[in-house]
Backbone bond lengths (Angstrom), bond angles and torsions (degrees), N, CA, C in turn:
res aa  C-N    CA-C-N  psi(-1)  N-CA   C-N-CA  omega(-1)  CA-C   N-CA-C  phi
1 X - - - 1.443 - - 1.530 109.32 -
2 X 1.358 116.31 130.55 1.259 107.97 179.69 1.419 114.98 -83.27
3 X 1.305 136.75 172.24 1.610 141.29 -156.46 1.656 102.08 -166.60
4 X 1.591 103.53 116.01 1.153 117.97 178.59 1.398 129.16 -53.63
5 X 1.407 136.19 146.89 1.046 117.47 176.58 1.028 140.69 -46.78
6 X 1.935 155.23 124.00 1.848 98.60 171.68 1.625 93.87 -103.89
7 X 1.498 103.95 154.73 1.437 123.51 152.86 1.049 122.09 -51.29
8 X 1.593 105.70 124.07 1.778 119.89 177.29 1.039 103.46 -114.55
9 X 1.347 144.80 148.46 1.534 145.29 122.89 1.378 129.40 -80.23
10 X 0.882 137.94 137.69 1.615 142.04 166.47 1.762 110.71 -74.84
11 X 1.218 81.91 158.52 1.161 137.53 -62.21 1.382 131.81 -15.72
12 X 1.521 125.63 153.58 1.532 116.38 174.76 1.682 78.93 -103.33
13 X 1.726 70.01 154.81 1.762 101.86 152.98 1.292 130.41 -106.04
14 X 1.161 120.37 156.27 1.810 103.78 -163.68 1.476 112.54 -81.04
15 X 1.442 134.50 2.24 1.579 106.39 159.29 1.582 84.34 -72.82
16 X 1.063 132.63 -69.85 1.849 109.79 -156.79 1.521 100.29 -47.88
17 X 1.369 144.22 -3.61 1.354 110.91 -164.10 1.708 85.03 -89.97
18 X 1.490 108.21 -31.33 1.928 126.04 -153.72 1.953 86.45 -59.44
19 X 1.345 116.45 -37.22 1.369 115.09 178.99 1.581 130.26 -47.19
20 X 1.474 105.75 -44.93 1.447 119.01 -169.02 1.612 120.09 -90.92
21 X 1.433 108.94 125.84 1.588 102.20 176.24 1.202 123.73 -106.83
22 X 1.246 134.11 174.07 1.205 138.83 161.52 1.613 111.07 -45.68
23 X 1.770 86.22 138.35 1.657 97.83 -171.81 1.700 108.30 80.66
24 X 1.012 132.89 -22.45 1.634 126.15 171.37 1.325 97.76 -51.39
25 X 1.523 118.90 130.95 1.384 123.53 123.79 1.115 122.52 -47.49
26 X 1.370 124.59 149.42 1.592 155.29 -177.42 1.452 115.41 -170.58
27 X 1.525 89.39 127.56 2.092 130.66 158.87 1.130 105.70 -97.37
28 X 1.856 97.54 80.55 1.641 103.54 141.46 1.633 140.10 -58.65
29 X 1.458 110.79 138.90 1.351 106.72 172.43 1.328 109.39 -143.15
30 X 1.687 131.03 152.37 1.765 106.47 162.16 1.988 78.78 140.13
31 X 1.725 119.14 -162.09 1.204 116.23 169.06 1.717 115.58 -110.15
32 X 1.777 96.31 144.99 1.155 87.33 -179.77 1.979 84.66 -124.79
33 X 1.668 92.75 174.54 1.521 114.66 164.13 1.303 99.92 -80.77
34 X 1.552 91.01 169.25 1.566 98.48 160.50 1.810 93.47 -148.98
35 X 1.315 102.86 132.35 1.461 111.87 168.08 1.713 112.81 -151.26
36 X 1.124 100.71 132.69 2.053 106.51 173.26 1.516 98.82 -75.82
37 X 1.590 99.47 -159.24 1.581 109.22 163.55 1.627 119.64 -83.18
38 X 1.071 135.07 -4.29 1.626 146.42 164.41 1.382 93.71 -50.77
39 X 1.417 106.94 -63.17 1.683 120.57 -139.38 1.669 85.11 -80.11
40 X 1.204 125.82 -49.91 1.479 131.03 -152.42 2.191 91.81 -67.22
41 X 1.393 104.77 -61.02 1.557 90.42 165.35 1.167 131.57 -61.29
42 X 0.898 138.55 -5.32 1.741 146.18 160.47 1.753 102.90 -73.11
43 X 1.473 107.81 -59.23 1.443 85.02 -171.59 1.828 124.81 -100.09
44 X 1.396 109.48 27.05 1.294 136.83 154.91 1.545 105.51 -63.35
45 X 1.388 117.54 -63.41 1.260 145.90 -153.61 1.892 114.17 -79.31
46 X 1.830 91.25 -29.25 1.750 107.94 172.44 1.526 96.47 -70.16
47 X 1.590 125.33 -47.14 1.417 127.72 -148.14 1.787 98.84 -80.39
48 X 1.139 109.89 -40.51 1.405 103.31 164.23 0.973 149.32 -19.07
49 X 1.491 81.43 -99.87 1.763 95.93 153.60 1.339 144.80 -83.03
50 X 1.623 108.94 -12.63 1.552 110.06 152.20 1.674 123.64 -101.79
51 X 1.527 83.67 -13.96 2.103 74.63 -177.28 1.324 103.42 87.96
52 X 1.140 127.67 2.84 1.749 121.24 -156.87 1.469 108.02 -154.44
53 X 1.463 111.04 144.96 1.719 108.78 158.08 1.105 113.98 -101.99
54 X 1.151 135.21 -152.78 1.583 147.84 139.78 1.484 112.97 -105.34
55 X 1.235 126.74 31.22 1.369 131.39 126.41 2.073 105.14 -172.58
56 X 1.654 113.34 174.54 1.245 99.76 -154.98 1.310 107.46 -115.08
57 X 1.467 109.17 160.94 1.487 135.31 -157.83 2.024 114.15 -88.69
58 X 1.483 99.90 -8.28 0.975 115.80 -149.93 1.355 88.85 -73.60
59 X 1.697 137.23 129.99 1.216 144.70 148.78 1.891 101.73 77.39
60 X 1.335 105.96 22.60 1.705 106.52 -170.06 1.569 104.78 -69.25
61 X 1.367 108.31 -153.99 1.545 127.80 167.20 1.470 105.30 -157.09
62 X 1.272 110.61 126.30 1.421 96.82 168.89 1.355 118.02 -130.15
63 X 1.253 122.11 132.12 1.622 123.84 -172.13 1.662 115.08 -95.17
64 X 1.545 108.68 107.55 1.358 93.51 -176.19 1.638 134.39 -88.50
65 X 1.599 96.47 108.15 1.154 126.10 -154.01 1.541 127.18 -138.11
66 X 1.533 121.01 127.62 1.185 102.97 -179.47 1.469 113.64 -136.04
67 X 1.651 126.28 111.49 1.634 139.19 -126.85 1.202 96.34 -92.81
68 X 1.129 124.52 108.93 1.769 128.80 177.98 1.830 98.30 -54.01
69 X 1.261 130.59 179.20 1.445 154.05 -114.10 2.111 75.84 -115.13
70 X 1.658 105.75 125.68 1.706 104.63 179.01 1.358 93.55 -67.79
71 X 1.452 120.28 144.58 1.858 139.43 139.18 1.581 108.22 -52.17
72 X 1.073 114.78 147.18 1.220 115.28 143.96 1.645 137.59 -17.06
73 X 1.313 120.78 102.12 1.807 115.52 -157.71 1.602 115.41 83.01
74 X 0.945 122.35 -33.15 1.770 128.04 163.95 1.401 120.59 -49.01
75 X 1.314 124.69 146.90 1.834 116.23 154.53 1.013 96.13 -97.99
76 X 1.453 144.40 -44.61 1.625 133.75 166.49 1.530 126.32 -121.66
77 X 1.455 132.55 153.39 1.207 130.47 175.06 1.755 104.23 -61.52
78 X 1.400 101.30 -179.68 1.787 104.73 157.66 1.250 119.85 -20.42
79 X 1.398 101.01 101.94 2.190 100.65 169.24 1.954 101.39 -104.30
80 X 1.006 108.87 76.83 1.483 100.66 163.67 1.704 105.99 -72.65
81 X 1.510 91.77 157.10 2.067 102.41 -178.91 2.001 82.64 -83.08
82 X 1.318 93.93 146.43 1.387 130.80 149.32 1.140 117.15 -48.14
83 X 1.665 125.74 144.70 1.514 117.89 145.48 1.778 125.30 -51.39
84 X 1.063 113.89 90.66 1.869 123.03 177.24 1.228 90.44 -33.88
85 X 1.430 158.98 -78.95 1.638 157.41 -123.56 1.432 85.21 -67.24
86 X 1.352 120.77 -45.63 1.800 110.74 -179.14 1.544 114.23 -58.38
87 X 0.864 140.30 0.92 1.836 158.15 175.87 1.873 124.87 -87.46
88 X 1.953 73.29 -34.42 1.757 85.15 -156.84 1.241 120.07 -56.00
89 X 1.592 121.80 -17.80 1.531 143.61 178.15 1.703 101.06 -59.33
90 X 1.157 123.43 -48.20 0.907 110.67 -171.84 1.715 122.31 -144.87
91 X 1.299 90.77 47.06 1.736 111.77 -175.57 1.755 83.38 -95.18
92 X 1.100 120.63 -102.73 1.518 122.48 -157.16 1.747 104.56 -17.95
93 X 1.653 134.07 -51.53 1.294 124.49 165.79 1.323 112.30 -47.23
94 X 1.436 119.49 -52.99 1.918 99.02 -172.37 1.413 103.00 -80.19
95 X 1.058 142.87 3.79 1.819 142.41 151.83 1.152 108.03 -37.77
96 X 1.761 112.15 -67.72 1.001 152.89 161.07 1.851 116.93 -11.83
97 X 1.420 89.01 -53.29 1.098 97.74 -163.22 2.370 114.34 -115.30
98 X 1.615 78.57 13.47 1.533 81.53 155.13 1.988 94.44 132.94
99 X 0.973 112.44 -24.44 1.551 104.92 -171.28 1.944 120.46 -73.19
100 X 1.022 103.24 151.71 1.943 92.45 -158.17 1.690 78.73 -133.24
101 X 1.338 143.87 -28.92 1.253 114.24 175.66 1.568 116.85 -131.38
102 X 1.547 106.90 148.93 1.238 89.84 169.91 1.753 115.00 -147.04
103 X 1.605 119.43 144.22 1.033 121.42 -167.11 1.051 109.70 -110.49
104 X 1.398 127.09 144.21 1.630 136.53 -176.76 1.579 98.35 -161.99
105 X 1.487 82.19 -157.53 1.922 105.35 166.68 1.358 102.10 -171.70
106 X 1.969 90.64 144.14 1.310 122.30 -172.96 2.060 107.46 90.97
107 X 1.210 100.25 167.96 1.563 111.15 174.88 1.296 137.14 -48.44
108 X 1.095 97.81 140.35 2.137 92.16 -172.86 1.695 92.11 -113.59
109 X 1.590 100.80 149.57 1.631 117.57 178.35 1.594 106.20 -58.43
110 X 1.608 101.25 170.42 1.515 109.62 -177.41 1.657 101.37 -58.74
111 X 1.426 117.58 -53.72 1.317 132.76 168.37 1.674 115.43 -17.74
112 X 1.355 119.57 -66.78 1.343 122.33 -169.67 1.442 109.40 -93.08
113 X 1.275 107.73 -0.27 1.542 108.50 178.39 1.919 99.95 -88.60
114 X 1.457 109.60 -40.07 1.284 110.20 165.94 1.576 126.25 -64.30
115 X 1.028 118.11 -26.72 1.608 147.30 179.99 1.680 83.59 -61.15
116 X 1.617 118.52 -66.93 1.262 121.93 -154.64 1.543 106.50 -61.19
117 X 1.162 123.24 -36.38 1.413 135.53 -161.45 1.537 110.48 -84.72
118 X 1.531 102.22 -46.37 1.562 103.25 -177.53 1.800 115.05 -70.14
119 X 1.265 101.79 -38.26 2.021 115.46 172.04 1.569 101.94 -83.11
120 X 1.372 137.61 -2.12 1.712 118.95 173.18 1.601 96.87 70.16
121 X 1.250 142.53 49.07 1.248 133.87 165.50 1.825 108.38 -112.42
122 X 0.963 107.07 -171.81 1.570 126.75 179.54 1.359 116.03 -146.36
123 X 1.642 91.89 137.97 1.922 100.18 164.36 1.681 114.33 -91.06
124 X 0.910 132.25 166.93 0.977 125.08 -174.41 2.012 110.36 -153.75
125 X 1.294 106.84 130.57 1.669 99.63 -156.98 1.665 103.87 -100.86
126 X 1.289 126.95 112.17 1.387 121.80 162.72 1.291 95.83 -82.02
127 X 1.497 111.81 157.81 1.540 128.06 -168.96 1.692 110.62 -97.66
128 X 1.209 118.79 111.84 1.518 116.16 -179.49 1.428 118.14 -48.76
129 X 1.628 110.03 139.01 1.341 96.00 175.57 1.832 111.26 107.98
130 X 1.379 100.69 -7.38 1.584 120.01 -153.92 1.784 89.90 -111.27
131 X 0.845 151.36 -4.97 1.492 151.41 -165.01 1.391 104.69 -57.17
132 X 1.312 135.04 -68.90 1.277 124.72 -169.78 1.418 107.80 -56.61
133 X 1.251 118.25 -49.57 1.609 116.93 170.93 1.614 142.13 -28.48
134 X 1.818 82.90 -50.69 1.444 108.56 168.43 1.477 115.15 -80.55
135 X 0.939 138.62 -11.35 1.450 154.68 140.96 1.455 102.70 -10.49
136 X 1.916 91.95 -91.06 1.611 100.41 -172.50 1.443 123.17 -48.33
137 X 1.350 125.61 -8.55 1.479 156.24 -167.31 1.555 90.24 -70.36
138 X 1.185 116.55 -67.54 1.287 110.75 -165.26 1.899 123.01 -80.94
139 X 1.170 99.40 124.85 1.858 117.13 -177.62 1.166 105.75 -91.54
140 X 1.434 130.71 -31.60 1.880 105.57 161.84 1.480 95.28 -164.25
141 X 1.110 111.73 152.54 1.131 135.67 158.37 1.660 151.13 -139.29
142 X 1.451 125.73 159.47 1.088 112.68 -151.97 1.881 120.57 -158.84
143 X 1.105 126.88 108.07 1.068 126.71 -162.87 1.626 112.85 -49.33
144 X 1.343 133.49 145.32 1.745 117.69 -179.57 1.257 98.40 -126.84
145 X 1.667 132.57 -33.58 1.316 128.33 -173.45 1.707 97.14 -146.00
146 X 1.461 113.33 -175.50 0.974 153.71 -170.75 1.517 111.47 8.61
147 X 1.854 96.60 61.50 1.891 98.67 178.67 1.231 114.89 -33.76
148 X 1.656 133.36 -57.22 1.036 148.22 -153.31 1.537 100.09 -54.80
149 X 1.348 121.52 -10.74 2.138 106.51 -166.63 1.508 100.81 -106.01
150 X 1.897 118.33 5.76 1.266 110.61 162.51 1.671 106.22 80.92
151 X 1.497 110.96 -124.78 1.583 106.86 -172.81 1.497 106.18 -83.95
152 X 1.505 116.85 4.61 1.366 123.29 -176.65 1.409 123.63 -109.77
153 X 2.090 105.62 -1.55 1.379 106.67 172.89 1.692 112.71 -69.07
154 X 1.383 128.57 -178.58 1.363 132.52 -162.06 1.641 94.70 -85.19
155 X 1.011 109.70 145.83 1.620 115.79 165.01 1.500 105.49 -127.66
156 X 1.340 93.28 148.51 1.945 104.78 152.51 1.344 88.79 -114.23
157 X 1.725 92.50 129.71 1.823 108.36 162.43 1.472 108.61 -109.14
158 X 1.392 122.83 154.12 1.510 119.41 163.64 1.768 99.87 -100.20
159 X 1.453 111.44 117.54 1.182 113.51 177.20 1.153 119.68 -99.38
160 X 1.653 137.26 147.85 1.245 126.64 167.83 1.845 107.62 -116.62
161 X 1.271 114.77 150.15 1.431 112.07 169.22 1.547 122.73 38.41
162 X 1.194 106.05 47.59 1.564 112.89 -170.44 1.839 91.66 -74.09
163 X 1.450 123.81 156.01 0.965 124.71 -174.36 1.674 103.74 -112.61
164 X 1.220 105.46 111.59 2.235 94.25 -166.64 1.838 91.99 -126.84
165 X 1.366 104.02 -167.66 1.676 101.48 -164.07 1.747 75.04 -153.28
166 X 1.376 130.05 136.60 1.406 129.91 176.45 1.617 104.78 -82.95
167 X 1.339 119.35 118.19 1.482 127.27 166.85 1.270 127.25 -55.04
168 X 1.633 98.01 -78.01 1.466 132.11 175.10 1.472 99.76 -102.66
169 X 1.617 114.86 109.31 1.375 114.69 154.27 1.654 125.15 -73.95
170 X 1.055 150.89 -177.23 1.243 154.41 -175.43 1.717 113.78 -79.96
171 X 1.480 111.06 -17.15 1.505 118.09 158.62 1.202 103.27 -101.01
172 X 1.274 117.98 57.13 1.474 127.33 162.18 2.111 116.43 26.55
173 X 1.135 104.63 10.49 1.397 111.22 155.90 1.805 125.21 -77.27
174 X 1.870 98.32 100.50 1.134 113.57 153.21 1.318 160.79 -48.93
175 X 1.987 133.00 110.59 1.517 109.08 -153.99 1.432 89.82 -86.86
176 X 1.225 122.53 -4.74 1.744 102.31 150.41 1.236 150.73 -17.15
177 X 1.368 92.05 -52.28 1.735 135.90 -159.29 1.381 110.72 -99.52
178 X 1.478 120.35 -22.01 1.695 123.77 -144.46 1.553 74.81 -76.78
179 X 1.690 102.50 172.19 1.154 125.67 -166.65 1.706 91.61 -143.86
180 X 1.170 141.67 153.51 1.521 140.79 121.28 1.750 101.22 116.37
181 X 1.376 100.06 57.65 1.477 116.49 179.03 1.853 139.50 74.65
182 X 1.690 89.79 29.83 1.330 114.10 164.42 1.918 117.32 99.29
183 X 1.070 86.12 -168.84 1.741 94.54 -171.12 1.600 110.74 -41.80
184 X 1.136 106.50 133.06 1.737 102.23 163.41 1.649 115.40 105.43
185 X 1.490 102.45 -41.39 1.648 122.71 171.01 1.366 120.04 -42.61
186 X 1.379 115.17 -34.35 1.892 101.41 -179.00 1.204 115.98 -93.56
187 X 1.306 135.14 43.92 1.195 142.90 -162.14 1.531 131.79 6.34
């Protein structure tokens, strides 16, 4: 059965996150980050040893993503999501340390699935293969840290109507995992 999108804005708060399960469709809109695994060890490595970023983690989203070179009329080329398992090292610390959503594709470890459940956050699945799409998605964007990693420094994007599918809900139930005729079914 198909199931309509619902509209999110960013930031969520966690009764809306406590709402959504695995397998829901969701129309994202609002700002997200964007960081790969470059960016994610760099700013593991800032909190360390300074305790600090150059801007904050607190209640973010970050889409792991890195936006090839804008066309003409674009703020970025193709943003396809990343493989998430490249994150998993050090997703549960930036949980930790203020982030409540995160977007990729494909499965997250037992680790960040517990990460997700114990902090009230969400995974959230862009569909591989979807990059040019997600393109038009983005209304502005803007580098915040680590120019030097190229399509892998940090961005804030302003996204509109991003089209995502919830992975990991906040009771750490996986559509990985579902059993009994696909996404959405285990309530």
């Amino acid at each position: 059965m198909h199931k309509v999108a619902k509209s999110l804005k960013l930031p969520l708060d966690s009764e809306e996150i406590r709402t959504l399960r695995a397998g829901d469709m969701v129309s994202l809109t609002g700002s997200v980050l964007t960081a790969r695994d470059a960016a994610h060890k760099k700013l593991v490595e800032l909190i360390e040893s300074k305790g600090a970023l150059p801007f904050q983690l607190e209640g973010q989203a970050v889409f792991y993503a890195g936006p090839c070179p804008a066309p003409p009329g674009f703020e970025v080329g193709s943003i396809g999501p990343t493989t998430s398992a490249r994150m998993d090292a050090y997703s549960p610390f930036l949980m930790r340390h203020g982030i409540k959503v995160m977007i990729g594709k494909g499965p997250r470890s037992r680790e960040v699935k517990e990460a997700i459940a114990e902090f009230g956050g969400l995974y959230l699945i862009a569909v591989g293969g979807i990059a040019a799409l997600m393109s038009r998605r983005v209304k502005k964007s803007e580098v915040l840290a680590f120019q030097e990693l190229g399509a892998e420094a940090v961005r804030w994007l302003e996204i509109e109507s991003m089209p995502l599918v919830v992975g990991v809900d906040s009771y750490g139930r996986d559509v990985y995992e579902m059993r009994g005729g696909g996404w959405g079914e285990g309530g």
